[in-house]
C-alpha positions in Angstrom: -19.5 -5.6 123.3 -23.3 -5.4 122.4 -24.0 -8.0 120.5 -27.3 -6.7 118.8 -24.9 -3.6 117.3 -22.0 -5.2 116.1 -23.8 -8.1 114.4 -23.8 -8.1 110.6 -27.1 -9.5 108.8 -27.6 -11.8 105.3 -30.4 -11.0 103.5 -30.0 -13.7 101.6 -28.3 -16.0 104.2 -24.7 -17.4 103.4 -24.4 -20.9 100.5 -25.9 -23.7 102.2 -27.5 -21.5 105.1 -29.9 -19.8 103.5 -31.9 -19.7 106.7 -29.4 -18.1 108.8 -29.4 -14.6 108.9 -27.8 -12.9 111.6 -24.2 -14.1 112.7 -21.9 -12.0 114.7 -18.0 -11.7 113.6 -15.4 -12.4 116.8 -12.1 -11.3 116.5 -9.4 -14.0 117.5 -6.9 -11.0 117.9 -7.8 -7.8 120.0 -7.9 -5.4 116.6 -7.0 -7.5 113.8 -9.6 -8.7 111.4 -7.0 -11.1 109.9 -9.1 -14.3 111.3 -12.5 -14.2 112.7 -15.1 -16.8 113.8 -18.1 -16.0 112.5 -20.6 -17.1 115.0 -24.7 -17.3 114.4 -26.9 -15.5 116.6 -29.5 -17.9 116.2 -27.6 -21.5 116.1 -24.8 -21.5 118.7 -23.3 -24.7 117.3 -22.8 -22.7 113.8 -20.0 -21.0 113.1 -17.2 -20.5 110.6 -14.0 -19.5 110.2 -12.9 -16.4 108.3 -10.0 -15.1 106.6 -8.9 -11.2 105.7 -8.4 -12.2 101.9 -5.7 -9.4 101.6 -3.5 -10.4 104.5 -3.2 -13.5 101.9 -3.2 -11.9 98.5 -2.3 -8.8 98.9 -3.0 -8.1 94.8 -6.6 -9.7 95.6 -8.8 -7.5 93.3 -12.7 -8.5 94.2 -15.2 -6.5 91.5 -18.7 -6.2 92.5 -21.9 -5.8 90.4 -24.2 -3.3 90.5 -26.8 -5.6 92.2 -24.2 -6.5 95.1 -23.9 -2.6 95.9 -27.1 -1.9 95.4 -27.8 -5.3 98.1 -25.2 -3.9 100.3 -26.7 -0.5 100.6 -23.3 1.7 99.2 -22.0 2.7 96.1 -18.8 3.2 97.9 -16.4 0.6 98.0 -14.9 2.2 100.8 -17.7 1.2 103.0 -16.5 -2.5 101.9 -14.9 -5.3 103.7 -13.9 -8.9 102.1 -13.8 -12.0 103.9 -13.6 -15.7 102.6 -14.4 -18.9 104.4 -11.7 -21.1 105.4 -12.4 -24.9 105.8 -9.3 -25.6 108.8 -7.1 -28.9 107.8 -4.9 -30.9 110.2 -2.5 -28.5 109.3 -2.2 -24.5 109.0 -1.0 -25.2 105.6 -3.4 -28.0 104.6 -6.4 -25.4 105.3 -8.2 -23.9 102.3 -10.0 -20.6 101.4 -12.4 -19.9 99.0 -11.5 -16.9 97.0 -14.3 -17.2 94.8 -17.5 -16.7 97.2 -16.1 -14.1 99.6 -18.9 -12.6 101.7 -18.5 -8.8 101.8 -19.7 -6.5 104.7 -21.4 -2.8 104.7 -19.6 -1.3 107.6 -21.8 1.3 107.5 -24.9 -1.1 107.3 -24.3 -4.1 108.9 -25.4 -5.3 105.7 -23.3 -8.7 104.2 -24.1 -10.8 101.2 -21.4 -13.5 100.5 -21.0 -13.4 96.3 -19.3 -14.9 93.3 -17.0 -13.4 91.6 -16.6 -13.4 87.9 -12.6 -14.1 87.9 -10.7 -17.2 86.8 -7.8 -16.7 89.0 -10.1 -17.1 92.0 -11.0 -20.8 93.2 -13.4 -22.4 95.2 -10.0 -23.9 97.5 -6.7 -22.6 97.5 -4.5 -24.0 100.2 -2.9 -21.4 102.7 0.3 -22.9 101.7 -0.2 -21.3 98.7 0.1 -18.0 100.1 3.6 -18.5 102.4 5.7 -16.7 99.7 3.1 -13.8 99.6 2.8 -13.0 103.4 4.1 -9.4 104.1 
C-alpha cells in the first residue's frame, strides 16, 4: 500500500489535534471499513480507533452544512464516508463512540474534517452495548 496515496488529510486537524494533519486509516479486516486505526503520519505514537457509524446505527442520518461540503471538496454526498471515534473500555461493551463529532472523508479527495452535528439524538458517548439489539 503506498502510504502517501491512501492517506486522508485535516485541514483543520481533528478536536484536540489541531496540529495533526495527515493520518493514514488501517483496516483491522482485509475489506471491511467496520473498525479502523487511524494512525498519524507524523506522530507514530498517535492513533485512534474508528468505528463505521452504520454498522452500529444502521438508521444513523448525519446532515452536513454547506461549509462542510464546500471544506470537503463535493457536493455529492456519495463521495462521503462517516466515521466516529471510539474510546476502547475494559470491555467490548463498556467502549464508547461519539456520534456527535464524526469525521467524514472525501473519497474522492482525501479530504476529512471531523464535524458536529446539529442532532439531539447524537451524543458525545454512547456505549456499544447500546447498539447489540441493532447489529444486522
Amino acid at each position: 500500500m503506498d502510504k502517501e496515496r491512501e492517506y486522508i488529510e485535516f485541514d483543520e486537524g481533528i478536536f484536540g489535534f489541531e496540529n495533526e494533519k495527515r493520518f493514514l486509516p488501517i483496516m483491522l479486516e482485509e475489506d471491511s471499513d467496520a473498525v479502523l486505526y487511524l494512525q498519524s503520519l507524523d506522530n507514530e505514537e498517535l492513533s485512534f480507533v474508528i468505528m463505521n457509524p452504520f454498522m452500529l446505527k444502521g438508521d444513523y442520518d448525519p446532515i452536513l452544512g454547506e461549509e462542510d461540503y464546500k471544506a470537503l471538496g463535493t457536493s455529492n454526498p456519495e463521495d462521503l464516508s462517516y466515521y466516529v471515534f471510539c474510546v476502547v473500555g475494559d470491555s467490548v461493551e463498556e467502549s464508547k463512540v461519539n456520534l456527535k463529532c464524526p469525521i467524514v472523508v472525501n473519497h474522492v479527495t482525501r479530504k476529512a474534517r471531523q464535524v458536529i452535528l446539529d442532532s439531539k439524538e447524537y451524543g458525545f458517548r454512547h456505549l456499544l452495548k447500546e447498539f447489540k439489539d441493532e447489529e444486522a
